[in-house]
LUMVEX-661514 format. One record per residue (C-alpha): residue number from 0; residue in three letters; x, y, z. Coordinates in steps of 0.25 Angstrom, whole numbers. Example, Ala and Ser with C-alpha at 12.3 -4.5 7.8 and 13.67 -1.06 7.14 Angstrom:
2
i,aa,X,Y,Z
0,ala,49,-18,31
1,ser,55,-4,29
This chain:
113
i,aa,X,Y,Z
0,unk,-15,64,27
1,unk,-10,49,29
2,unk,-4,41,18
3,unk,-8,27,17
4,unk,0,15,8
5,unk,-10,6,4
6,unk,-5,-8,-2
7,unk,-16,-15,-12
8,unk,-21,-2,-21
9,unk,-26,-12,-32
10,unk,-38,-5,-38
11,unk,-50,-10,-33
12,unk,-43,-15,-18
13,unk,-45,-11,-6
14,unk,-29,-1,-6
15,unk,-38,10,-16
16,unk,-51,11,-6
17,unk,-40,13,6
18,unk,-30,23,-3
19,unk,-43,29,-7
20,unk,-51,31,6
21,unk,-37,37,10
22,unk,-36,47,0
23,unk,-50,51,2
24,unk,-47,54,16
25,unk,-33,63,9
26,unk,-22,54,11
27,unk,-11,49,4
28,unk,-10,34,-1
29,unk,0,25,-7
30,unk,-7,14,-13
31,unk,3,1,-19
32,unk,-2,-9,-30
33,unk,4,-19,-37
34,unk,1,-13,-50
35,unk,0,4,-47
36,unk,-4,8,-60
37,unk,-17,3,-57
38,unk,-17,12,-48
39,unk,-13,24,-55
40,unk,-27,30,-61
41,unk,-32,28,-45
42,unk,-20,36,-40
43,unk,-21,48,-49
44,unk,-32,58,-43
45,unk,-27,57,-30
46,unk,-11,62,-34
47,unk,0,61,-25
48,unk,-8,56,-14
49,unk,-8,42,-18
50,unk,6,35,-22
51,unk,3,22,-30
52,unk,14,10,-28
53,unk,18,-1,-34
54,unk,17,-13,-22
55,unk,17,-28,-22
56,unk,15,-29,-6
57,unk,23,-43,-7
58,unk,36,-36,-12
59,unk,43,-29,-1
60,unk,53,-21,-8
61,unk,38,-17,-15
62,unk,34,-13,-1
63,unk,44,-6,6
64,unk,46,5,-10
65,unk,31,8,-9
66,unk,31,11,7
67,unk,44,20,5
68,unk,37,27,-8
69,unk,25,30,2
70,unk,34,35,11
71,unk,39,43,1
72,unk,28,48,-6
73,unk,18,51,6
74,unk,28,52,18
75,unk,24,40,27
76,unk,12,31,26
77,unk,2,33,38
78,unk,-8,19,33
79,unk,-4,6,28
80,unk,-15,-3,20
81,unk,-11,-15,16
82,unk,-23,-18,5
83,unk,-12,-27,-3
84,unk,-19,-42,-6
85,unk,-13,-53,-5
86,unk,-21,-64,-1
87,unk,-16,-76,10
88,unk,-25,-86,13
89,unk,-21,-92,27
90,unk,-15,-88,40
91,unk,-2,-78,40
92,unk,6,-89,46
93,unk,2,-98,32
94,unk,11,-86,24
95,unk,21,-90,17
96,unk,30,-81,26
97,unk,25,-73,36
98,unk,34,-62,34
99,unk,28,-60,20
100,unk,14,-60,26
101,unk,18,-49,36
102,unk,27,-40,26
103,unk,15,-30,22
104,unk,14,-26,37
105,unk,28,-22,38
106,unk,33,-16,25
107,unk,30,0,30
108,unk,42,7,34
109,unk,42,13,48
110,unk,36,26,44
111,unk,23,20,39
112,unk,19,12,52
């Protein structure tokens, strides 16, 4: 059994058809939203193999809580899918920092690369 964290569960989006083709298969997910009570009916019938947080990929204070209570929860993560949106319309190098464009590819502690 692996556990995924999957950014972006917003009913609807493309986090639920990943967290949900890896609980078909019989792992565990941890699924972030901005607003996870959306979430809560979705969660139910699968129990305590999906952990629902609350995640603003922009916050890394955000970040760094919902990776540790992954960890926590589930004992490592084995699969990282960023499904978060935030749209950027031009090159990388455009950003307004490129520190911030960068942040989501390395807020997983060690254990979860």
């Amino acid at each position: 059994m692996r556990t995924w964290f999957i950014t972006g569960g917003t009913p609807g989006g493309f986090g639920l058809v990943y967290a949900e083709a890896a609980l078909a298969q019989g792992d565990q997910v941890a699924v972030t939203a901005r607003r996870p009570a959306e979430l809560r009916e979705w969660a139910e019938p699968y129990g305590d193999r999906v952990l629902v947080l609350q995640l603003d990929v922009t916050d890394s204070d955000q970040v760094r809580t919902a990776v540790a209570a992954a960890e926590e929860r589930f004992g490592g993560i084995d699969v990282l899918v960023n499904s978060a949106g935030r749209g950027w319309y031009g090159s990388i190098e455009g950003a307004p920092t490129r520190r911030s464009a960068a942040r989501s590819t390395s807020t997983c502690s060690p254990s979860s690369r």
